[in-house]
PyMOL CGO cylinders between C-alpha atoms (Angstrom):
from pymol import cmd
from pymol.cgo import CYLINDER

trace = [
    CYLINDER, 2.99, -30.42, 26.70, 5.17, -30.00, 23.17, 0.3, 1, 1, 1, 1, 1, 1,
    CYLINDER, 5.17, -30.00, 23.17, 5.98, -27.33, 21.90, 0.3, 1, 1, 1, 1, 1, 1,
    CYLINDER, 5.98, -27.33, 21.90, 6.86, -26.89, 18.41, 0.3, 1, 1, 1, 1, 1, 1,
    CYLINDER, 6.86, -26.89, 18.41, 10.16, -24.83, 17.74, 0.3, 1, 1, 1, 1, 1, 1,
    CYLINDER, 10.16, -24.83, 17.74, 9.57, -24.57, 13.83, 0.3, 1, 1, 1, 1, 1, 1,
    CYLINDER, 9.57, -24.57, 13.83, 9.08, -21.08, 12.78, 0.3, 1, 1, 1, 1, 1, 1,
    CYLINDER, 9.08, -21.08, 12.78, 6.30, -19.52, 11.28, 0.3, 1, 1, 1, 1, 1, 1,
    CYLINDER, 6.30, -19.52, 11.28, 5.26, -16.98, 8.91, 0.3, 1, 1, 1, 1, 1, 1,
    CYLINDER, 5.26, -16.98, 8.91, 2.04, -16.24, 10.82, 0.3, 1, 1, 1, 1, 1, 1,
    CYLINDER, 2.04, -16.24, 10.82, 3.18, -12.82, 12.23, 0.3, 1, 1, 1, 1, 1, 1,
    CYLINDER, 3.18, -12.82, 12.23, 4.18, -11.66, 9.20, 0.3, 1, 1, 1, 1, 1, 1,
    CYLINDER, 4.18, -11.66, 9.20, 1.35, -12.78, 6.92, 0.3, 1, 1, 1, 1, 1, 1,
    CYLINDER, 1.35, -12.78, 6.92, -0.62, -11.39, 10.21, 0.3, 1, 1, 1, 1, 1, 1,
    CYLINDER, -0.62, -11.39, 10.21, 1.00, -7.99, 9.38, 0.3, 1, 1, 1, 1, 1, 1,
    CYLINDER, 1.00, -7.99, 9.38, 0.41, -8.04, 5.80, 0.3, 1, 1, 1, 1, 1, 1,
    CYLINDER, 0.41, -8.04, 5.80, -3.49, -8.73, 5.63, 0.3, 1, 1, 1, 1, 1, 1,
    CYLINDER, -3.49, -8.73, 5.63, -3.98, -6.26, 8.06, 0.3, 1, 1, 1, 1, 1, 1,
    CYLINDER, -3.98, -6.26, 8.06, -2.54, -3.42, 5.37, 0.3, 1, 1, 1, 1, 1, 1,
    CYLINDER, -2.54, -3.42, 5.37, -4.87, -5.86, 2.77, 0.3, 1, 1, 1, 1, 1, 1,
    CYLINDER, -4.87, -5.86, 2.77, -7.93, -5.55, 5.37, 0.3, 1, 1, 1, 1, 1, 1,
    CYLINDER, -7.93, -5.55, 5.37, -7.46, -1.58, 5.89, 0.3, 1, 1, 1, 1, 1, 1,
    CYLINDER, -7.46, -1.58, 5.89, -7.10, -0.43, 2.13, 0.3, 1, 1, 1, 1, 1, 1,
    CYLINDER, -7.10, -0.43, 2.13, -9.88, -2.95, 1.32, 0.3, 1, 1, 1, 1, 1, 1,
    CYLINDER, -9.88, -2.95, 1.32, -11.66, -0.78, 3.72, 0.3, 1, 1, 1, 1, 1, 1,
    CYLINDER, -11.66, -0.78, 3.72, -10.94, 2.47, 2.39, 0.3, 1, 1, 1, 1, 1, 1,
    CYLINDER, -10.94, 2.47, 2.39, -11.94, 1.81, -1.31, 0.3, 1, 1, 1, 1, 1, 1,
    CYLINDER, -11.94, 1.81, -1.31, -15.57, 0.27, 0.31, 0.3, 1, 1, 1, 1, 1, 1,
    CYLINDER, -15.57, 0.27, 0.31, -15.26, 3.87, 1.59, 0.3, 1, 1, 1, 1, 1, 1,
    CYLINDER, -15.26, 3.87, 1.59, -14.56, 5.41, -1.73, 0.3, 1, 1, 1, 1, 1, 1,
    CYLINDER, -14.56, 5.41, -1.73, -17.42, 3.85, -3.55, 0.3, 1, 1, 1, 1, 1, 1,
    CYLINDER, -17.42, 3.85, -3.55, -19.94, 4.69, -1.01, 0.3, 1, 1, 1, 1, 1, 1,
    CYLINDER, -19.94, 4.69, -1.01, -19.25, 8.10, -1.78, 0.3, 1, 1, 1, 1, 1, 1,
    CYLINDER, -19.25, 8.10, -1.78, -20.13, 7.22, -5.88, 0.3, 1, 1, 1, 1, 1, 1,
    CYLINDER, -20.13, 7.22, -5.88, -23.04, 8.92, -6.41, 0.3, 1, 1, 1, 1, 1, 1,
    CYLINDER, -23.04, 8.92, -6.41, -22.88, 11.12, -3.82, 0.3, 1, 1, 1, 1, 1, 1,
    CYLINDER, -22.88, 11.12, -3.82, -23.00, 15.01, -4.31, 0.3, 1, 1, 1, 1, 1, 1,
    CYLINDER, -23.00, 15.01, -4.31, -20.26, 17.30, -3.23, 0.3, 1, 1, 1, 1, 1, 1,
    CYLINDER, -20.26, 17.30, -3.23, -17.89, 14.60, -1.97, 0.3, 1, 1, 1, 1, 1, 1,
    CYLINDER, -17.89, 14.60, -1.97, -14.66, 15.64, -4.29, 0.3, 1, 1, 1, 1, 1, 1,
    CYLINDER, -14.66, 15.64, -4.29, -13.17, 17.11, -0.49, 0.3, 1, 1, 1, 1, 1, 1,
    CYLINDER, -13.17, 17.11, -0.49, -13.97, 13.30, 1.15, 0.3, 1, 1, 1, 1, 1, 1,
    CYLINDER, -13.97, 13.30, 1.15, -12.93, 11.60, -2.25, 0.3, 1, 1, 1, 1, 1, 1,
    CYLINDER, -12.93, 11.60, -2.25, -9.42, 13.40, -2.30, 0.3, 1, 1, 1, 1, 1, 1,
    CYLINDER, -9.42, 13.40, -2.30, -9.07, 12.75, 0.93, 0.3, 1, 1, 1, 1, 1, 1,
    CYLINDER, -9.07, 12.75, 0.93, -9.51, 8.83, 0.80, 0.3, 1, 1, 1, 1, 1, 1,
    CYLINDER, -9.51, 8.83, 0.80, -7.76, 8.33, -2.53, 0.3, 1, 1, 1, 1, 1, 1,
    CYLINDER, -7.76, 8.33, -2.53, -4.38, 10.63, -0.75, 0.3, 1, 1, 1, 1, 1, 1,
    CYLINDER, -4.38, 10.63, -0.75, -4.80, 7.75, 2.10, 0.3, 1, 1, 1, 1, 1, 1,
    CYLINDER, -4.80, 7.75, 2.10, -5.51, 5.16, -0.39, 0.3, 1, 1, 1, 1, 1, 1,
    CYLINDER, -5.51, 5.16, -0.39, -2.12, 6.13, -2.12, 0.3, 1, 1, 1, 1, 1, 1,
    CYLINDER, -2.12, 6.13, -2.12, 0.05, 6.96, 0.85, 0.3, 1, 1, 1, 1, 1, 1,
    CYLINDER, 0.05, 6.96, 0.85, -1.09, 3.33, 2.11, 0.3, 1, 1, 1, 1, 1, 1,
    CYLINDER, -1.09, 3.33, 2.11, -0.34, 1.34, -0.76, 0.3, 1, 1, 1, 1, 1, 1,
    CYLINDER, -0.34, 1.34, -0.76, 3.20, 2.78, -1.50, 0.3, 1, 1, 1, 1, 1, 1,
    CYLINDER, 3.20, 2.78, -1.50, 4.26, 1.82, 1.55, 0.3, 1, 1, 1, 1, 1, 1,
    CYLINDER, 4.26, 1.82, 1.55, 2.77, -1.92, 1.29, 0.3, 1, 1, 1, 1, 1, 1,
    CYLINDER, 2.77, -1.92, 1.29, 4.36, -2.39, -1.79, 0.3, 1, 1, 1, 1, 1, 1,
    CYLINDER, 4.36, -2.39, -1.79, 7.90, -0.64, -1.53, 0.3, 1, 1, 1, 1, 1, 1,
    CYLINDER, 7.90, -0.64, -1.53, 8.05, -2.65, 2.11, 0.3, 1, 1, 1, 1, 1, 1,
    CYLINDER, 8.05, -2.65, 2.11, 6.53, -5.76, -0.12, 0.3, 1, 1, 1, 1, 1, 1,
    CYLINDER, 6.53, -5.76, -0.12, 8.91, -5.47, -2.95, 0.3, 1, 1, 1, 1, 1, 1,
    CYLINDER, 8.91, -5.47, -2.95, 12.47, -4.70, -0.24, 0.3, 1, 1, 1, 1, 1, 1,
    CYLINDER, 12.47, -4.70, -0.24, 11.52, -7.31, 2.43, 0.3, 1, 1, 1, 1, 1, 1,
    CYLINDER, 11.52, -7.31, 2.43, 8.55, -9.95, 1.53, 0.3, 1, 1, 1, 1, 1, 1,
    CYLINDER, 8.55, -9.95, 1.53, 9.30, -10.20, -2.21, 0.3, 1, 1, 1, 1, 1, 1,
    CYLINDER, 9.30, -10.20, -2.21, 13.06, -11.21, -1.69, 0.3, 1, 1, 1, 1, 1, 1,
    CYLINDER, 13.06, -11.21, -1.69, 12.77, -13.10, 0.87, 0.3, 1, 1, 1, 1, 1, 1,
    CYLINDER, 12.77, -13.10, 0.87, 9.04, -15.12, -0.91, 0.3, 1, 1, 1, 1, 1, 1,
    CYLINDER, 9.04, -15.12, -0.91, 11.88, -15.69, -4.13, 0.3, 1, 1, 1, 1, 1, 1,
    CYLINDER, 11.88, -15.69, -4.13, 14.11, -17.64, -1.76, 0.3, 1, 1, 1, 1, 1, 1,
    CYLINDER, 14.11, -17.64, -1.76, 11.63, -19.70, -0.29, 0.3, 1, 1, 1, 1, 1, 1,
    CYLINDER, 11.63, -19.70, -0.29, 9.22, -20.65, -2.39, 0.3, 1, 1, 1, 1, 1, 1,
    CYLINDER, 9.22, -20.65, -2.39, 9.36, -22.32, -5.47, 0.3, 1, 1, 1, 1, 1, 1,
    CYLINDER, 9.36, -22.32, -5.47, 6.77, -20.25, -7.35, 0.3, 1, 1, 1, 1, 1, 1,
    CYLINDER, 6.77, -20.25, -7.35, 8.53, -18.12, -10.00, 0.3, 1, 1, 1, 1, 1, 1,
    CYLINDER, 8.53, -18.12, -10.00, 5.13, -17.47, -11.90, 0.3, 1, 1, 1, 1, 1, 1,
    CYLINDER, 5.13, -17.47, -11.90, 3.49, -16.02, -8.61, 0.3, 1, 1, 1, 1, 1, 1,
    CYLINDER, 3.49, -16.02, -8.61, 5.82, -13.78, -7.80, 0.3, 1, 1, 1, 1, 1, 1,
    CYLINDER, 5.82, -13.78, -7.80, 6.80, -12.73, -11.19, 0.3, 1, 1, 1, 1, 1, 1,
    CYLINDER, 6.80, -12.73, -11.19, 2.90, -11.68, -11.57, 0.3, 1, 1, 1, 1, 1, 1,
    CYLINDER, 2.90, -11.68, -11.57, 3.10, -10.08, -8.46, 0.3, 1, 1, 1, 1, 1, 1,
    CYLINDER, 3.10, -10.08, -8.46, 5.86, -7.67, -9.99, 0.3, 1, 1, 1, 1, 1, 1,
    CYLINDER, 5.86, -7.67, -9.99, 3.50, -6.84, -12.89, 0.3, 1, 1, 1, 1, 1, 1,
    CYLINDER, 3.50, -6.84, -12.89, 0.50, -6.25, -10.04, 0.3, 1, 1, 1, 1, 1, 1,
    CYLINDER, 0.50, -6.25, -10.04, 2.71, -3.51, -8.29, 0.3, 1, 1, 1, 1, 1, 1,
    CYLINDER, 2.71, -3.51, -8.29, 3.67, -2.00, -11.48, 0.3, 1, 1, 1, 1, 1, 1,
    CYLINDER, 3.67, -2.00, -11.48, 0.76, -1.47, -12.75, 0.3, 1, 1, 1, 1, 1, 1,
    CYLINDER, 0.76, -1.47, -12.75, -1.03, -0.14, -9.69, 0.3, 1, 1, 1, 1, 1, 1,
    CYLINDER, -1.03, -0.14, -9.69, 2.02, 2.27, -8.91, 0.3, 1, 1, 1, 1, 1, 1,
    CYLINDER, 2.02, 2.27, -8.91, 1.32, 3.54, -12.49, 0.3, 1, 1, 1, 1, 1, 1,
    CYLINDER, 1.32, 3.54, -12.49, -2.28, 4.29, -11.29, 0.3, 1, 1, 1, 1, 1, 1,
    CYLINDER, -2.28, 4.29, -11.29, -0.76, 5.63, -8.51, 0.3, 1, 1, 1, 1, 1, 1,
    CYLINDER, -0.76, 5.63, -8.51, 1.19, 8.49, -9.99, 0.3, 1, 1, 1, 1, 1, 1,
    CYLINDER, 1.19, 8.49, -9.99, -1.54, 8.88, -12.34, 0.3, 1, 1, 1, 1, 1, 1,
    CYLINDER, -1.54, 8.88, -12.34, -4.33, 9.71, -9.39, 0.3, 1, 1, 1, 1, 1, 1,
    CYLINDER, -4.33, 9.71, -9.39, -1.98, 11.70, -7.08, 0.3, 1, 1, 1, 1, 1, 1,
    CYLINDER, -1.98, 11.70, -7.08, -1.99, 14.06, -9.98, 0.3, 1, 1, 1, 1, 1, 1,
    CYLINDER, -1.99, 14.06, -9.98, -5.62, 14.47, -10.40, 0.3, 1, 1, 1, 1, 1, 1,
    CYLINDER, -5.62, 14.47, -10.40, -8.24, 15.93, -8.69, 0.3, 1, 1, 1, 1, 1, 1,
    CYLINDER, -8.24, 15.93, -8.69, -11.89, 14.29, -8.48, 0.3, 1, 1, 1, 1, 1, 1,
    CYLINDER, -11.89, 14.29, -8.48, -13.73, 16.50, -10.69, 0.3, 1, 1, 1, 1, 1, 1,
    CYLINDER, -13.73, 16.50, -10.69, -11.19, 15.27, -13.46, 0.3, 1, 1, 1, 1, 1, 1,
    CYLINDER, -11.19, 15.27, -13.46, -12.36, 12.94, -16.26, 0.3, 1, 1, 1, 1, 1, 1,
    CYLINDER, -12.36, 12.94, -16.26, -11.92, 9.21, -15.59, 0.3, 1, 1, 1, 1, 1, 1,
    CYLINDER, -11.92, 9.21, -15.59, -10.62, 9.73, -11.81, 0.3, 1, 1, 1, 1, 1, 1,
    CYLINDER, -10.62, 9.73, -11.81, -13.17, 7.63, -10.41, 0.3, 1, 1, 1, 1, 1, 1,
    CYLINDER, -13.17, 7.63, -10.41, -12.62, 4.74, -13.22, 0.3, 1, 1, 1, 1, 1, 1,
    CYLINDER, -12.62, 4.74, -13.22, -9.09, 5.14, -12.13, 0.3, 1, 1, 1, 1, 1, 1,
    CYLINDER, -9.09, 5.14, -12.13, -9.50, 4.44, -8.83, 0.3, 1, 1, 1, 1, 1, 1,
    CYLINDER, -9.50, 4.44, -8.83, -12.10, 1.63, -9.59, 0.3, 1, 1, 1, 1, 1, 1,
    CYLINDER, -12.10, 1.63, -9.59, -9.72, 0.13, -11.62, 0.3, 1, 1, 1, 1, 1, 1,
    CYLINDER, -9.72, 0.13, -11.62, -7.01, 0.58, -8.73, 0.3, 1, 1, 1, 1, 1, 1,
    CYLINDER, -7.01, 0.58, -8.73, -9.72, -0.97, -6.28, 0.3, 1, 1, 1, 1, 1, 1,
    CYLINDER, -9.72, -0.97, -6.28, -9.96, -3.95, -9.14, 0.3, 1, 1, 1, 1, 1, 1,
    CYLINDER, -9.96, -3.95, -9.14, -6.19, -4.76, -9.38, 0.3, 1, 1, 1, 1, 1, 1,
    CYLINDER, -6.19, -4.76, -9.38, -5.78, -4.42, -5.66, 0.3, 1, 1, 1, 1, 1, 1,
    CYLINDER, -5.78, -4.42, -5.66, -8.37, -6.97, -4.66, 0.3, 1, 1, 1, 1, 1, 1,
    CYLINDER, -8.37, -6.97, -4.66, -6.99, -9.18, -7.66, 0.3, 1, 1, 1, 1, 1, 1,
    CYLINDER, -6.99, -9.18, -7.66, -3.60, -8.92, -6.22, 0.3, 1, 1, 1, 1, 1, 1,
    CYLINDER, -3.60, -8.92, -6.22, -4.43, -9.36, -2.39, 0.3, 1, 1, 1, 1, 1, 1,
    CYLINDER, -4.43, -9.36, -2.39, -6.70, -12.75, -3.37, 0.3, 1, 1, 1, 1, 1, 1,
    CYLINDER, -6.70, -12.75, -3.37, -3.53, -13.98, -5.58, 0.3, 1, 1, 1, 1, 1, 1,
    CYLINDER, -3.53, -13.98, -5.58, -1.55, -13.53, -2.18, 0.3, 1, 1, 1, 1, 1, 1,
    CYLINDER, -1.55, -13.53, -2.18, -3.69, -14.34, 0.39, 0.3, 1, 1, 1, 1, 1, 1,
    CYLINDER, -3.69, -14.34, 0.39, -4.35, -17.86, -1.63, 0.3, 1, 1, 1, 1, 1, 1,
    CYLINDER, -4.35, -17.86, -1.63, -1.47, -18.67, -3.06, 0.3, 1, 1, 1, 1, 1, 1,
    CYLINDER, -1.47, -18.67, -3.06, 2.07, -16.84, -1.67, 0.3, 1, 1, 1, 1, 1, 1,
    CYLINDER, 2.07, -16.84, -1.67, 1.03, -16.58, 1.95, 0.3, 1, 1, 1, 1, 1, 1,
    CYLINDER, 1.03, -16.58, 1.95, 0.06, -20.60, 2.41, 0.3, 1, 1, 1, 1, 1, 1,
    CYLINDER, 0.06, -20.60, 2.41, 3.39, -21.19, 0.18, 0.3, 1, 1, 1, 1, 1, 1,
    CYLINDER, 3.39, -21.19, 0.18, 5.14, -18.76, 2.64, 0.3, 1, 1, 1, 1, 1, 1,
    CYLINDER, 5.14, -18.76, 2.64, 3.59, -20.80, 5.89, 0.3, 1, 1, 1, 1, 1, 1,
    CYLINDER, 3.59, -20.80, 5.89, 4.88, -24.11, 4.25, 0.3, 1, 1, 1, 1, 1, 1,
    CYLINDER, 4.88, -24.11, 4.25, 8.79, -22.94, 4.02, 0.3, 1, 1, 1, 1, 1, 1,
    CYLINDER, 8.79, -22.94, 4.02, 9.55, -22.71, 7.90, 0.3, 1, 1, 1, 1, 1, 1,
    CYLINDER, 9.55, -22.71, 7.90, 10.60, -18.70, 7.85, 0.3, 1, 1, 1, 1, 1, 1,
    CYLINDER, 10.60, -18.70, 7.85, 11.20, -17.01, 10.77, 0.3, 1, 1, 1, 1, 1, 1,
    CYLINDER, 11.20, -17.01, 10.77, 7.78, -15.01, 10.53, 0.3, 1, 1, 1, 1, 1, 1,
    CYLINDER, 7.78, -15.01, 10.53, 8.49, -13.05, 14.07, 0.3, 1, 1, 1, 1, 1, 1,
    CYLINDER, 8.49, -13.05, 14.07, 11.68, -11.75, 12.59, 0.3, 1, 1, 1, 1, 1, 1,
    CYLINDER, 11.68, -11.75, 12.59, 10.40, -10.36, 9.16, 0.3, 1, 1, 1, 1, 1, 1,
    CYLINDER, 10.40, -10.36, 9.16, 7.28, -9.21, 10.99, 0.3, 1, 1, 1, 1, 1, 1,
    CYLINDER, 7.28, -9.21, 10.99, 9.55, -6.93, 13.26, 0.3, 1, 1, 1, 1, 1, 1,
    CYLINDER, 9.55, -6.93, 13.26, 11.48, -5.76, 10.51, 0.3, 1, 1, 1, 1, 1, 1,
    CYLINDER, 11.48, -5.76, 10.51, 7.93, -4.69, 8.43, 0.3, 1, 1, 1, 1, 1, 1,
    CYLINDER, 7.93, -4.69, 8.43, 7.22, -2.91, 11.75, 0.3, 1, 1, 1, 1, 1, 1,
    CYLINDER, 7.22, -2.91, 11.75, 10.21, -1.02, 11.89, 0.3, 1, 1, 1, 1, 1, 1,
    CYLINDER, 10.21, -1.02, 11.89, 10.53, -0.29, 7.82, 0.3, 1, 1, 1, 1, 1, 1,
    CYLINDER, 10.53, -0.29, 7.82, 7.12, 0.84, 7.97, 0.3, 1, 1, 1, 1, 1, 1,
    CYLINDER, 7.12, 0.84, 7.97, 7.85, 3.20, 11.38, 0.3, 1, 1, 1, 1, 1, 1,
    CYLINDER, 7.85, 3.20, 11.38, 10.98, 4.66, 9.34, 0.3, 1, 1, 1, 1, 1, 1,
    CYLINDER, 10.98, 4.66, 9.34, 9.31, 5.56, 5.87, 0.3, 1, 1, 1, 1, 1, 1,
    CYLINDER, 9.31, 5.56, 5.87, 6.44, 6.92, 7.63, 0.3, 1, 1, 1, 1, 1, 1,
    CYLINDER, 6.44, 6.92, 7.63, 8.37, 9.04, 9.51, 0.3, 1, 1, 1, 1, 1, 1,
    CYLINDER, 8.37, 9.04, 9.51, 10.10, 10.28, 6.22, 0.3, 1, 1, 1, 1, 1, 1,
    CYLINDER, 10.10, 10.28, 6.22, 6.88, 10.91, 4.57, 0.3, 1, 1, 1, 1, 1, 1,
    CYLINDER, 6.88, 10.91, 4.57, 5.43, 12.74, 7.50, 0.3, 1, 1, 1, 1, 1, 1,
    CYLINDER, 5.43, 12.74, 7.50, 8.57, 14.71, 7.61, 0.3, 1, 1, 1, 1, 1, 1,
    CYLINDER, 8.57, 14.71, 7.61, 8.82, 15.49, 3.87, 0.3, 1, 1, 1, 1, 1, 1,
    CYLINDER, 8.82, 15.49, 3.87, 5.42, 16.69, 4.04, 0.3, 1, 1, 1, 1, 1, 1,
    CYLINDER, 5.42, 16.69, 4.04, 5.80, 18.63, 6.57, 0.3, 1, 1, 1, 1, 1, 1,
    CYLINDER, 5.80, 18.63, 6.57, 8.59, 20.44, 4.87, 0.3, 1, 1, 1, 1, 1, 1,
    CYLINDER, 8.59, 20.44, 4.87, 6.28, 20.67, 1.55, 0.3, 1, 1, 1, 1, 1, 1,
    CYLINDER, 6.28, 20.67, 1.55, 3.69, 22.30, 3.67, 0.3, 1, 1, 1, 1, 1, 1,
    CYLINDER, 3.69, 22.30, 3.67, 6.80, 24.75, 4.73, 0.3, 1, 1, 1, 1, 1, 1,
    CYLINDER, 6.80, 24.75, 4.73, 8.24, 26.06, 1.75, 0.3, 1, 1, 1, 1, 1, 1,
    CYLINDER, 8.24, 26.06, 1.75, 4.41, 26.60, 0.33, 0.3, 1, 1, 1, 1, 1, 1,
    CYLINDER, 4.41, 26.60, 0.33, 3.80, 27.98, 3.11, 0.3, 1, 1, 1, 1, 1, 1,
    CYLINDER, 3.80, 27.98, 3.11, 6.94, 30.33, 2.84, 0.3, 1, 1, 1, 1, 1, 1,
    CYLINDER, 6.94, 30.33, 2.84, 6.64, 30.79, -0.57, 0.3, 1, 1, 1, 1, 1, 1,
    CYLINDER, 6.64, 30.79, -0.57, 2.81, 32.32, -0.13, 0.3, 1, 1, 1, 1, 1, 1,
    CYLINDER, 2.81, 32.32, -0.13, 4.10, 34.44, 2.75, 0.3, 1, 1, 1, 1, 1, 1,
    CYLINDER, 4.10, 34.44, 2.75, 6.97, 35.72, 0.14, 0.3, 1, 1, 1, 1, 1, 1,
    CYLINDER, 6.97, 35.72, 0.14, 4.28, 36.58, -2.90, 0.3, 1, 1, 1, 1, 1, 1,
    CYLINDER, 4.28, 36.58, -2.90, 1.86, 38.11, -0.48, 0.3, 1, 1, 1, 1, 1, 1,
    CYLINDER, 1.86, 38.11, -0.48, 4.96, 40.44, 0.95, 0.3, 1, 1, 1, 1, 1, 1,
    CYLINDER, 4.96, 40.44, 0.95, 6.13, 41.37, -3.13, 0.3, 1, 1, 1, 1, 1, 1,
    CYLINDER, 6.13, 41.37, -3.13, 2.38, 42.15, -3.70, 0.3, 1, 1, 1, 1, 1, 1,
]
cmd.load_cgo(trace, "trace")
């Protein structure tokens, strides 16, 4: 039996389409819930996850895949695009984590965020991540450090929400104790 000692980028392209598969998932979610009455609680809810999920695939994309895509691949045009892609869907970002779902244009918004996202995962999925296969990088490696970037900034987020929740918390207790 021979076995093959080249490395692969499987693991980490592995990795990657599973964030792809699970925010896919959550916008299907999101426009079930269209035309349905009194889902503004289940719409902020999804479009918070929605968010929360895809600044942590990009910042991970754009401090570990992005650098390391530039060095082995010779496709300047795809990954120059894929800079625009993030930037414009962080803009969206910032722009829905400050609404609420009875506000004008929030569900365009996040249509339009569904739109770029599946635009940007196709442009991956069929162009970086066969390009990414092709240049021999050590897949396993990058994969574990996703795993642990992503353990570490959700641990951050959970915490700095946590102490959010705190000081509102606090500072309710402190104007119901003036009053």
């Amino acid at each position: 039996m021979t076995t093959s000692t080249r490395s692969t980028a499987k693991p980490l392209i592995k990795l990657l389409k599973e964030d792809h598969d699970k925010v896919t998932a959550l916008f299907e979610e999101f426009e079930e819930l269209h035309d349905e009455k009194n889902s503004n609680a289940k719409k902020a809810e999804l479009v918070k996850l929605i968010c929360q999920e895809l600044t942590l695939h990009t910042l991970l994309e754009e401090k570990i895949v992005y650098p390391l895509a530039r060095e082995s691949i010779d496709d300047t045009d795809v990954m120059d695009e894929a800079d625009v892609e993030h930037a414009g869907a962080k803009h969206l970002i910032k722009e829905l984590e400050k609404m609420d779902p009875q506000d004008s244009h929030y569900d365009a918004k996040v249509t339009v965020l569904s739109e770029y996202i599946q635009h940007h995962v196709k442009e991956e999925e069929d162009t970086m991540f066969p390009e990414l296969e092709k240049s021999g990088i050590d897949g396993e490696e990058i994969a574990q450090e996703v795993i642990q970037f992503k353990e570490k900034h959700q641990k951050l987020a959970s915490t700095s929400r946590k102490g959010s929740a705190q000081k509102v918390s606090s500072k309710s207790a402190a104007v119901h104790s003036v009053k």
